[in-house]
FIVOPA-211491 format. One line per field, with one value per residue (C-alpha): x, y, z; residue number from 1; residue in one letter. Coordinates in nm, 3 decimals. Last residue first. Layout:
BEGIN
east [X	...]
north [Y	...]
up [Z	...]
num [NUM	...]
residuo [a	...]
This chain:
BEGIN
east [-0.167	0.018	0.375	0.507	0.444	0.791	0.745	0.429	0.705	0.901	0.698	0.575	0.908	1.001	0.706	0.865	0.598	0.774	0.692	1.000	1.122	1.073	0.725	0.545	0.223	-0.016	-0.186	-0.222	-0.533	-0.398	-0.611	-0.556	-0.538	-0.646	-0.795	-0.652	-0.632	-1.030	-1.062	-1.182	-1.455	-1.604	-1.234	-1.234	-1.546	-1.376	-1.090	-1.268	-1.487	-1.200	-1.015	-1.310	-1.403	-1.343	-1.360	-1.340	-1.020	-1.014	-0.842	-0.497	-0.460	-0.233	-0.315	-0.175	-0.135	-0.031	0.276	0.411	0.060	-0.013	0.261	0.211	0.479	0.413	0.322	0.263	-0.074	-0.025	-0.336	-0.404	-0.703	-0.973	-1.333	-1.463	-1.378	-1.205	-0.867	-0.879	-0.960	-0.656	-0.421	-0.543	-0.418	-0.167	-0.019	0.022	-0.063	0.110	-0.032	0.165	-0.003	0.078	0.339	0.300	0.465	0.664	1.026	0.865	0.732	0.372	0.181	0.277	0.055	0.240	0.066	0.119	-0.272	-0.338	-0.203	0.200	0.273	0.431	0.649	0.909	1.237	1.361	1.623	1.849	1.912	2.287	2.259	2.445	2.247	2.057	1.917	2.158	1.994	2.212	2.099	2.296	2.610	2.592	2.587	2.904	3.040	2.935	3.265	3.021	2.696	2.715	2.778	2.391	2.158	2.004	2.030	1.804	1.746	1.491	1.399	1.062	1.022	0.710	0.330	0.213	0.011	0.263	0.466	0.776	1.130	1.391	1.540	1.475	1.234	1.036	1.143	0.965	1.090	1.124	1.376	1.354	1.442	1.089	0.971	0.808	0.425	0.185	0.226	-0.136	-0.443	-0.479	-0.545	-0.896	-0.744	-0.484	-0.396	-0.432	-0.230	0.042	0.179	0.588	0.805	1.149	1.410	1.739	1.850	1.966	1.701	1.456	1.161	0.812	0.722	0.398	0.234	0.011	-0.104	-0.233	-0.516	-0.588	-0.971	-1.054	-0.704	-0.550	-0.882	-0.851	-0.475	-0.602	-0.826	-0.530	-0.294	0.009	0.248	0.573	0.931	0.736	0.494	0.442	0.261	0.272	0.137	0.031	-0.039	-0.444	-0.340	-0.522	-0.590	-0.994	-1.025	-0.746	-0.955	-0.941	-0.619	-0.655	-0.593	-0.230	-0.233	-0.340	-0.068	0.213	0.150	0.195	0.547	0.570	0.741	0.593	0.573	0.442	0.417	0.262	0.521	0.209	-0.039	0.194	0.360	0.046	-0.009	0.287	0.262	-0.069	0.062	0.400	0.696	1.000	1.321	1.102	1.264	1.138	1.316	1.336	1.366	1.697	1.639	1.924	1.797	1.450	1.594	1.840	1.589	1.295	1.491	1.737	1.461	1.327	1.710	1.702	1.957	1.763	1.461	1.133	0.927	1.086	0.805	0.931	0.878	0.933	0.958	1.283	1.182	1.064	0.774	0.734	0.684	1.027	1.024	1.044	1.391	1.460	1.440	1.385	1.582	1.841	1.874	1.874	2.146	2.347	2.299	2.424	2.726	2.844	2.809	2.579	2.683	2.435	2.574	2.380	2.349	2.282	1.932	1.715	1.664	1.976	1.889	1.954	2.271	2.271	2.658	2.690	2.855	3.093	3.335	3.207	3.167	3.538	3.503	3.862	3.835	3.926	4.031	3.760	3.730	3.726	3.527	3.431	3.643	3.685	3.417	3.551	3.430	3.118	3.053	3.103	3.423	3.291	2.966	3.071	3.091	2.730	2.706	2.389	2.638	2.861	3.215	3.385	3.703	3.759	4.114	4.019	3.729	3.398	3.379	3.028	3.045	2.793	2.666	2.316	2.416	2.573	2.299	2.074	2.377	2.417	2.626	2.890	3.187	3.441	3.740	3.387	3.593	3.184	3.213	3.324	3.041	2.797	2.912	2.893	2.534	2.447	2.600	2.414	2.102	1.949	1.721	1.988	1.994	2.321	2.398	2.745	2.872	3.095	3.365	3.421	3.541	3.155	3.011	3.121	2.943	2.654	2.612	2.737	2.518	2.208	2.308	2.364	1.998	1.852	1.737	1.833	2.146	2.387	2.631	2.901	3.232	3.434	3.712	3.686	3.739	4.045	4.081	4.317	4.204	4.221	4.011	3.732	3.728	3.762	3.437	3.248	3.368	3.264	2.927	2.849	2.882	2.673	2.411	2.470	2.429	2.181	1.972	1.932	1.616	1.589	1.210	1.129	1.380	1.392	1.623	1.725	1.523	1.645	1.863	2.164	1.906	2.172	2.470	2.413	2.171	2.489	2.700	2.379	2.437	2.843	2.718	2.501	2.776	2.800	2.799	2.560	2.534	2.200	2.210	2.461	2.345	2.024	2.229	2.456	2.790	3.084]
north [-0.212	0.029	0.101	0.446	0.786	0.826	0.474	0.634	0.865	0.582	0.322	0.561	0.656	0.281	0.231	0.481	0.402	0.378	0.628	0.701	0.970	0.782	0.823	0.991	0.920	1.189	1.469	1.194	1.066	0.796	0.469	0.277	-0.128	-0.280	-0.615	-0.873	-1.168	-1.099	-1.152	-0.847	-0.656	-0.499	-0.386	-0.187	0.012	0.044	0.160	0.423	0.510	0.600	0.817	1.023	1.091	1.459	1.449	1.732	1.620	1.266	1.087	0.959	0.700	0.571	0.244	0.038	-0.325	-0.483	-0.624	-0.789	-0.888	-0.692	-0.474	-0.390	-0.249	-0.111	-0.312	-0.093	-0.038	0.208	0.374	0.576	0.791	0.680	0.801	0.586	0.273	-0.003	0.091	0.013	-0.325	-0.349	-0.215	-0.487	-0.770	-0.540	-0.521	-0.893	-1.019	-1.345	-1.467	-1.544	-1.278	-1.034	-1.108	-0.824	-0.903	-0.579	-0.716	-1.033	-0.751	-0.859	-1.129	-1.091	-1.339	-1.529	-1.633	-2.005	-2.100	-2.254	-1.952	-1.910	-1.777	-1.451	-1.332	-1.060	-1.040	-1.059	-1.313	-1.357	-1.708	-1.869	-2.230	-2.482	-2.792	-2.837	-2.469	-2.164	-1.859	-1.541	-1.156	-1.261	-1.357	-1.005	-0.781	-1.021	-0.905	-0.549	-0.373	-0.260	-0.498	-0.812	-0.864	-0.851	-1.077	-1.087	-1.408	-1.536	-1.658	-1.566	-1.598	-1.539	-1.599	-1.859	-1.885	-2.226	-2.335	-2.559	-2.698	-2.474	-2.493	-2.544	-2.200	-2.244	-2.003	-2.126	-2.103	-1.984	-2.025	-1.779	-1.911	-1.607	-1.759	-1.633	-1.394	-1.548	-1.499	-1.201	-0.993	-1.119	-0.945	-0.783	-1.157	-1.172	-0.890	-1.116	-0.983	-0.647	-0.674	-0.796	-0.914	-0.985	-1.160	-1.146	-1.330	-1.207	-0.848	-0.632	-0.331	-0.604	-0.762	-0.738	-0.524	-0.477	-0.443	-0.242	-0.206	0.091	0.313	0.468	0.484	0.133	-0.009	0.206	0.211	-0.196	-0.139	0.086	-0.114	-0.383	-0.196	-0.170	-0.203	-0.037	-0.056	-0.151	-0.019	-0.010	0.154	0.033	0.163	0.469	0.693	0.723	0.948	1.228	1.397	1.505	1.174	1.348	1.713	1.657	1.541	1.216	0.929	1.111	1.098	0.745	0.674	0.858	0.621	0.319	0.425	0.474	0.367	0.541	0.422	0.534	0.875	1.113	1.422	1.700	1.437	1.310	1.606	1.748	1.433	1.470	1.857	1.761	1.491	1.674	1.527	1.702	1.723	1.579	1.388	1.248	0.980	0.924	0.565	0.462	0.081	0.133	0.446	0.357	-0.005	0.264	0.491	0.269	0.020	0.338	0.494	0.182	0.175	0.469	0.776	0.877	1.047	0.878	1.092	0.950	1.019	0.749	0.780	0.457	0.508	0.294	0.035	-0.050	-0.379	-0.337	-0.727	-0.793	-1.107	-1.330	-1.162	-0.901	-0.556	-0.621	-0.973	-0.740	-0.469	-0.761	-0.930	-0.595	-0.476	-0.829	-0.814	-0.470	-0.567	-0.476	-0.359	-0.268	-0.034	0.013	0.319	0.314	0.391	0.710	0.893	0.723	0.345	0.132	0.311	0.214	0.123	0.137	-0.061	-0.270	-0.523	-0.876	-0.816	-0.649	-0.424	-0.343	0.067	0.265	0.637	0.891	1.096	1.475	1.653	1.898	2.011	1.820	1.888	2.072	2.405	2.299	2.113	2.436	2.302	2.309	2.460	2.786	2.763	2.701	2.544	2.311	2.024	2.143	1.927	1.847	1.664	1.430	1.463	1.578	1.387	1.423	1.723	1.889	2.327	2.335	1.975	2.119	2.409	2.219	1.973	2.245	2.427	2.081	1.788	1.539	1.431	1.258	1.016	0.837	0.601	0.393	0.463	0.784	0.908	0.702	0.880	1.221	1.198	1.054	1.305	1.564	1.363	1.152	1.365	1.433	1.072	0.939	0.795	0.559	0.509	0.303	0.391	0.184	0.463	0.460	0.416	0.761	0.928	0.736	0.884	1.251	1.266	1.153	1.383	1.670	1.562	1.682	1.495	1.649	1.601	1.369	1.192	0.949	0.862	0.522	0.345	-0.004	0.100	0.389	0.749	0.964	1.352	1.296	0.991	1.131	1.392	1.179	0.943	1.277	1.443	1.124	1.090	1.451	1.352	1.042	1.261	1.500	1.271	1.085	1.411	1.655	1.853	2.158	2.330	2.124	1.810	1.569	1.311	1.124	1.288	1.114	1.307	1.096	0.800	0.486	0.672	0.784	0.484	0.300	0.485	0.449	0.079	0.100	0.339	0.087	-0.192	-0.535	-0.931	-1.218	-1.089	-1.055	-0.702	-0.530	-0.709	-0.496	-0.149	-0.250	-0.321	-0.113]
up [5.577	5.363	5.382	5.369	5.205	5.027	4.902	4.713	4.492	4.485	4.324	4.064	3.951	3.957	3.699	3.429	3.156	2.798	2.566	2.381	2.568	2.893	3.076	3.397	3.427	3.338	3.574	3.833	4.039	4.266	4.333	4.655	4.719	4.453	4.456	4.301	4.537	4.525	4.186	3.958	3.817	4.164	4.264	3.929	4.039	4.420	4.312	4.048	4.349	4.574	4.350	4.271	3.921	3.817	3.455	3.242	3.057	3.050	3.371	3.418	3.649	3.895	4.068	4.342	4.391	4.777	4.851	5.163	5.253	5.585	5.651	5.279	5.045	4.724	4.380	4.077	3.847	3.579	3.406	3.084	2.960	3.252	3.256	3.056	3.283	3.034	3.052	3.390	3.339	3.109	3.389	3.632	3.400	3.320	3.653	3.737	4.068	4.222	4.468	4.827	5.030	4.785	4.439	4.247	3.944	3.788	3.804	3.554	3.354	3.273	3.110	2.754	2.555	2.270	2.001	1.866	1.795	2.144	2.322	2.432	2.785	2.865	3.222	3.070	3.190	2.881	2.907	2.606	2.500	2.375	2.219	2.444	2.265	2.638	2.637	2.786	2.916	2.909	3.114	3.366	3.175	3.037	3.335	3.485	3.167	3.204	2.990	2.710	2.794	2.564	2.164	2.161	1.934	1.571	1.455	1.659	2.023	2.271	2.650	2.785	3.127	3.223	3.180	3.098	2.742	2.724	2.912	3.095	3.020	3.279	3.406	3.787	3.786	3.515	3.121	2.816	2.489	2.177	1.865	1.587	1.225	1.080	1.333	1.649	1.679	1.768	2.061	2.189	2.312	1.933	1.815	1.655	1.402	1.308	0.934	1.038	1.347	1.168	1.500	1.460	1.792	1.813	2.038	2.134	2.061	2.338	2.270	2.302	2.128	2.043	1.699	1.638	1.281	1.132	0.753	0.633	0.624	0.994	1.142	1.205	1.241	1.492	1.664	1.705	1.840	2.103	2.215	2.222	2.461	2.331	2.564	2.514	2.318	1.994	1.712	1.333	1.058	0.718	0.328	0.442	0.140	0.233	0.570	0.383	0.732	0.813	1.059	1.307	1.339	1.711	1.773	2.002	1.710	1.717	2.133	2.173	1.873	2.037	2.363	2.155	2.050	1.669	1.401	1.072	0.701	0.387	0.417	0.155	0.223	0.300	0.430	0.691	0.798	0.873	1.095	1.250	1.301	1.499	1.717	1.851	1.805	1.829	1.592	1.391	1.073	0.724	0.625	0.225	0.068	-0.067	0.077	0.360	0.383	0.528	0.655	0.877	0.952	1.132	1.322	1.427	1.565	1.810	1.884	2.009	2.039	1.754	1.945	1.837	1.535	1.193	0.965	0.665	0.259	0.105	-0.299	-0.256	-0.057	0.223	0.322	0.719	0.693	0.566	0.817	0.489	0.415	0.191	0.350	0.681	0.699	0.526	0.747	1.080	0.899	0.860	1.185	1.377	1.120	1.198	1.577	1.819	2.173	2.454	2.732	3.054	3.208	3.586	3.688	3.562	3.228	3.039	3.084	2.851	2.655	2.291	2.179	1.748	1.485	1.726	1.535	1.492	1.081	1.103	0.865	0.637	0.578	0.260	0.326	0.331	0.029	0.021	-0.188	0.000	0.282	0.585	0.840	1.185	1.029	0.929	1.299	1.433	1.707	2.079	2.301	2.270	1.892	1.826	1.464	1.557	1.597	1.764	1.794	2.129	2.126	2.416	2.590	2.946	3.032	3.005	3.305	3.413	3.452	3.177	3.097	3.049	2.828	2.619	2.583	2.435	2.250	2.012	2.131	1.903	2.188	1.988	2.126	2.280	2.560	2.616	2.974	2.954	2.733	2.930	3.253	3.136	3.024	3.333	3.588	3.338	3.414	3.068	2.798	2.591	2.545	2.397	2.082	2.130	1.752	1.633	1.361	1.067	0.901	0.666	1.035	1.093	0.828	0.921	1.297	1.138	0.861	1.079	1.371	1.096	0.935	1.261	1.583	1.905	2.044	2.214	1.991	2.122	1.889	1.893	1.806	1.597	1.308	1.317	1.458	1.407	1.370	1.008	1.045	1.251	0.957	0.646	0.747	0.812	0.490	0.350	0.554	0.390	0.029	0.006	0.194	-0.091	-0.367	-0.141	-0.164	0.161	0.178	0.435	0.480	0.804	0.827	0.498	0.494	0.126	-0.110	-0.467	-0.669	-0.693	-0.805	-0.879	-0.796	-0.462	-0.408	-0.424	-0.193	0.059	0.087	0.071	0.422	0.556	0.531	0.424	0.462	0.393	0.031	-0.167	-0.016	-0.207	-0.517	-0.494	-0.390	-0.690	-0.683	-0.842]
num [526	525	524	523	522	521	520	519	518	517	516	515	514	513	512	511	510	509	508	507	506	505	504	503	502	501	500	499	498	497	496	495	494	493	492	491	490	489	488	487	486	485	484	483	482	481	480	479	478	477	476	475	474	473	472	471	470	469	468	467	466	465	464	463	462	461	460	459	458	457	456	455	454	453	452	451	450	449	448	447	446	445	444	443	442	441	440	439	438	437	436	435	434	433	432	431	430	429	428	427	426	425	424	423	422	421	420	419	418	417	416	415	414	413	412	411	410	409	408	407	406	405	404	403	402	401	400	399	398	397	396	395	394	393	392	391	390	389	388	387	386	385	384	383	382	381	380	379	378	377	376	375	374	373	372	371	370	369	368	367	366	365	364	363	362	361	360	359	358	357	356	355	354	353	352	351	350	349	348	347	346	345	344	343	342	341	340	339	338	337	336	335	334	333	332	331	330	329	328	327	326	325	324	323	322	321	320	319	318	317	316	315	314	313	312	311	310	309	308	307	306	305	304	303	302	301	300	299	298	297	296	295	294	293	292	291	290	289	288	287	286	285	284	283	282	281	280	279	278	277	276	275	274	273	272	271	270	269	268	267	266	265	264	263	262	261	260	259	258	257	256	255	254	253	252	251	250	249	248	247	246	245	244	243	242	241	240	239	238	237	236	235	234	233	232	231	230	229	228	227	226	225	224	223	222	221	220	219	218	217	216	215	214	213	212	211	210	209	208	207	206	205	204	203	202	201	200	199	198	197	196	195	194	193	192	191	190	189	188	187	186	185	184	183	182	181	180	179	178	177	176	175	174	173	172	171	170	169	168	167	166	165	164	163	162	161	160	159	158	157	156	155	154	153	152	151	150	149	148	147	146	145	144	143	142	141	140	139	138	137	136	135	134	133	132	131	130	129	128	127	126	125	124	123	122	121	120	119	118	117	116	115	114	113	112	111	110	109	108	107	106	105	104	103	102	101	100	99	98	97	96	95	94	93	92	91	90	89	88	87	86	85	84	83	82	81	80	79	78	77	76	75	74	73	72	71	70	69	68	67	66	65	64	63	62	61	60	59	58	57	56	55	54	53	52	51	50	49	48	47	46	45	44	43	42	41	40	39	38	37	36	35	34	33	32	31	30	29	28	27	26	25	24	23	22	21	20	19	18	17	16	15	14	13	12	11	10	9	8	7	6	5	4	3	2	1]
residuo [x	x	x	x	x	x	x	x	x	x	x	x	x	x	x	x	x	x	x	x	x	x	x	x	x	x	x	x	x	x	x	x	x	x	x	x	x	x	x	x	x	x	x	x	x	x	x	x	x	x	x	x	x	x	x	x	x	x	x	x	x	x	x	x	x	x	x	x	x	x	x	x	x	x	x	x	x	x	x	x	x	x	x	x	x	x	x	x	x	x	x	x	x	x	x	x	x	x	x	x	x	x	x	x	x	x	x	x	x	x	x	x	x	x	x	x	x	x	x	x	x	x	x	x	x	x	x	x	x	x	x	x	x	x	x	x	x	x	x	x	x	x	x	x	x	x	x	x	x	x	x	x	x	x	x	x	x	x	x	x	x	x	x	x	x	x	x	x	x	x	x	x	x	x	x	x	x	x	x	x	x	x	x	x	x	x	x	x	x	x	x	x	x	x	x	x	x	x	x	x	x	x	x	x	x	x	x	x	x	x	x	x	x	x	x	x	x	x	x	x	x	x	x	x	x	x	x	x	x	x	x	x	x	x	x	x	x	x	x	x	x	x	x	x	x	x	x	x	x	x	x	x	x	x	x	x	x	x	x	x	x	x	x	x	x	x	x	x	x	x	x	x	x	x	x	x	x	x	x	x	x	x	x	x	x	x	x	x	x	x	x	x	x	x	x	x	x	x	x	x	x	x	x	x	x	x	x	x	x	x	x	x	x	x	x	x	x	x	x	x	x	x	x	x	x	x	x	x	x	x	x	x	x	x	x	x	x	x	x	x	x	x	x	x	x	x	x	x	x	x	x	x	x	x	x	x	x	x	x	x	x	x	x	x	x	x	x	x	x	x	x	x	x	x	x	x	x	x	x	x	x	x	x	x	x	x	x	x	x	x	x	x	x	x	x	x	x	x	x	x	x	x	x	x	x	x	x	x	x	x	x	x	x	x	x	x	x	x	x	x	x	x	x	x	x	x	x	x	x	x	x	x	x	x	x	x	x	x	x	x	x	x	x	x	x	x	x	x	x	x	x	x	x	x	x	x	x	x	x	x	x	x	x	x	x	x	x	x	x	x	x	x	x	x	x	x	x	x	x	x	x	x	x	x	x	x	x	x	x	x	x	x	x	x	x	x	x	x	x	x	x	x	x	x	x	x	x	x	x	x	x	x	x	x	x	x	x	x	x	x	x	x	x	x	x	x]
């Protein structure tokens, strides 16, 4: 039998071969971690063979798939690599997303298995999957389906051997499942097992796991930003530590008690960790690498990050889809926090113009990105998929981001904005974060979105919403007119909205078309 190390000197493999051989290498090894319950990879080991055994007692074969929608818990984690070991793919679903939506996503993606817990249960009460899909509880609440316990095989039994095909889907992460039509992304077996490796052995290993690795997973995992954190976690034997929630306080408590060594976190969860009160009295010292992605990061924030919190930092730009990475060790570029950092070692990043011809440089343009790491397509989207493909002159395949960046003098790329987000008003184009860093600067102001609404007058015009620090009662029309003061007249805001907080995805991400709606409601302004 191979080792975990010779495991991963090969070009292909699995995640659950990977945790076979920690299983026998250090049996007693934490594994996942979730309040007072420990699971070893002996155990773990165990429970994705009953898994594995299960789906394949009821029938299914590589290739099919299941969907999970729950909270986090070491069940979801057992049952998501459980049925990888069959070769079975996995669809997790936001329990967060409309009923209508959950339902759709599991039909879309033909899940034979339907994993929930009570919460989502009682959510899609009185909603139809479909007919045939067997239900299984996660959380042991019969009403909802089969206890998962009682659906398990019995101990001890082995799941028969699979054949992988490397092009074969390893998991289906919905794109939208909080508003908008979901959106399927495939990765292969082979696209998961490059990217494990260039984390754990390749020269973009930045985030530097291993086997004494000891992870706070806090981001829901129906994400990929989770699944980049857990799977090089166990794929190294380290131990992932799980929330079912996050809240800032229990993380850092968790933090000190378990000596992490690694966290992914959305930039938002980092305003509010630095935010606790007592923050600087933690024994953070264990933190070997923190890192970020999915949002903005706003480069204040980054600086703080690094003054007050041991450990390296890096952030992570890229998409859900794949494409083109780029890395920011944030504490070896401290000069660069305004940037996203460079392309990772194999990533190709280019910018192209409207009409898809690369731009000079130094010139803003989309970014598009290449690498080995890259979306089979959207599940049954193909006309989804060609749109979202650039093509350079050699006929290598591009992802479009969407994103507007431009490249600095050293390499760096700058993100601009969302290339949907550009304001374009009176025939200049405006781009929210320019506006939304100024913002950022007034003391007064905890986090701002600026959005484009429509203007009789200019087509668009920008808009804030801010969020201000608790006491403060700065009027709207002062903080426009103090940003309007500090930028170019094209810019100039046209309102300012005082808002509780701005409304965000589960894992941080600032729901902009929210914001543009609720003001639609109100009309045009001149």
């Amino acid at each position: 039998m191979s080792t975990a190390a010779e495991l991963l000197s090969r070009d292909f493999g699995t995640i659950g071969d990977l945790i076979c051989a920690h299983a026998r290498e250090h049996p007693q090894a934490s594994a996942l971690i979730n309040g007072s319950t420990r699971v070893d990879y002996s155990r773990l080991d165990q429970l994705m063979d009953r898994v594995a055994a299960s789906l394949q007692r009821q029938g299914l074969q590589a290739g099919d798939i299941i969907a999970i929608c729950a909270t986090t818990s070491i069940e979801y984690c057992a049952v998501f690599l459980g049925a990888l070991r069959a070769g079975v793919a996995v669809a997790p679903l936001a329990p967060s997303a409309t009923p209508e939506n959950i339902a759709s996503m599991a039909r879309d993606c033909d899940a034979k298995v339907f994993f929930l817990d009570s919460g989502v249960g009682a959510a899609l009460e009185g909603v139809e999957l479909t007919s045939t899909v067997t239900r299984v509880a996660l959380d042991g609440s019969s009403s909802e389906g089969q206890p998962l316990q009682e659906w398990m095989a019995s101990a001890g039994v082995r799941p028969s051997p699979v054949t992988f095909d490397p092009n074969g889907i390893f998991n289906i992460i919905y794109s939208s499942g909080t508003i908008g039509e979901p959106k399927g992304i495939v990765h292969s077996h082979q696209m998961r097992w490059t990217q494990l490796r260039l984390q754990l052995t390749g020269a973009a290993a930045a985030s530097a796991h291993s086997s004494s690795s000891v992870t706070i997973i806090s981001t829901p995992l129906y994400s990929n930003t989770t699944l980049a954190s857990l799977l090089p976690t166990v794929g190294a034997g380290g131990c992932a530590v799980l929330m079912d929630r996050f809240d800032p306080a229990t993380f850092l408590a968790l933090a000190e008690k378990h000596r992490a060594t690694h966290a992914m976190l959305v930039p938002v969860q980092y305003s509010r960790i630095l935010a606790v009160p007592d923050f600087d009295r933690y024994d953070l010292s264990s933190f070997v690498m923190k890192m970020s992605t999915s949002a903005p990061f706003e480069r204040n924030l980054k600086a703080d990050v690094l003054r007050r919190w041991p450990g390296g930092l890096v952030e992570i730009y890229g998409l859900t889809e794949g494409g083109g990475v780029c890395l920011l060790a944030a504490h070896l570029y401290p000069n660069k926090l305004h940037t996203v950092g460079k392309p990772a070692p194999g990533h190709d990043i280019r910018l192209i113009d409207e009409n898809g011809r690369e731009v000079q440089r130094g010139e803003a343009g989309e970014i598009v990105g290449h690498s080995p790491t890259i979306m089979n397509g959207y599940h049954k989207r193909p006309k989804q998929t060609a749109q979202a493909e650039w093509y350079d002159a050699s006929g290598r395949r591009f992802l479009r981001t969407g994103d507007v960046g431009r490249f600095d003098e050293d390499g760096f790329l700058v993100l601009m904005d969302r290339k949907k987000d550009m304001i374009i008003s009176g025939g200049f184009n405006i781009y929210p974060s320019d506006l939304e860093a100024v913002l950022a600067r007034h003391d007064a102001v905890v986090e701002a979105a600026v959005v484009g609404v429509p203007s009789e007058r200019w087509g668009e015009t920008p808009v804030a919403f801010v969020a201000l620090k608790s006491g403060r009662k700065d009027p709207p029309e002062v903080l426009r007119e103090w940003v309007n003061s500090k930028v170019g007249k094209t810019q100039r805001l046209a309102a300012v909205e005082v808002v509780p907080s701005l409304p965000r995805s589960a894992i941080g991400k600032v729901l902009k078309r929210e914001l543009r709606e609720q003001y639609a409601r109100r009309g045009a302004v001149g």
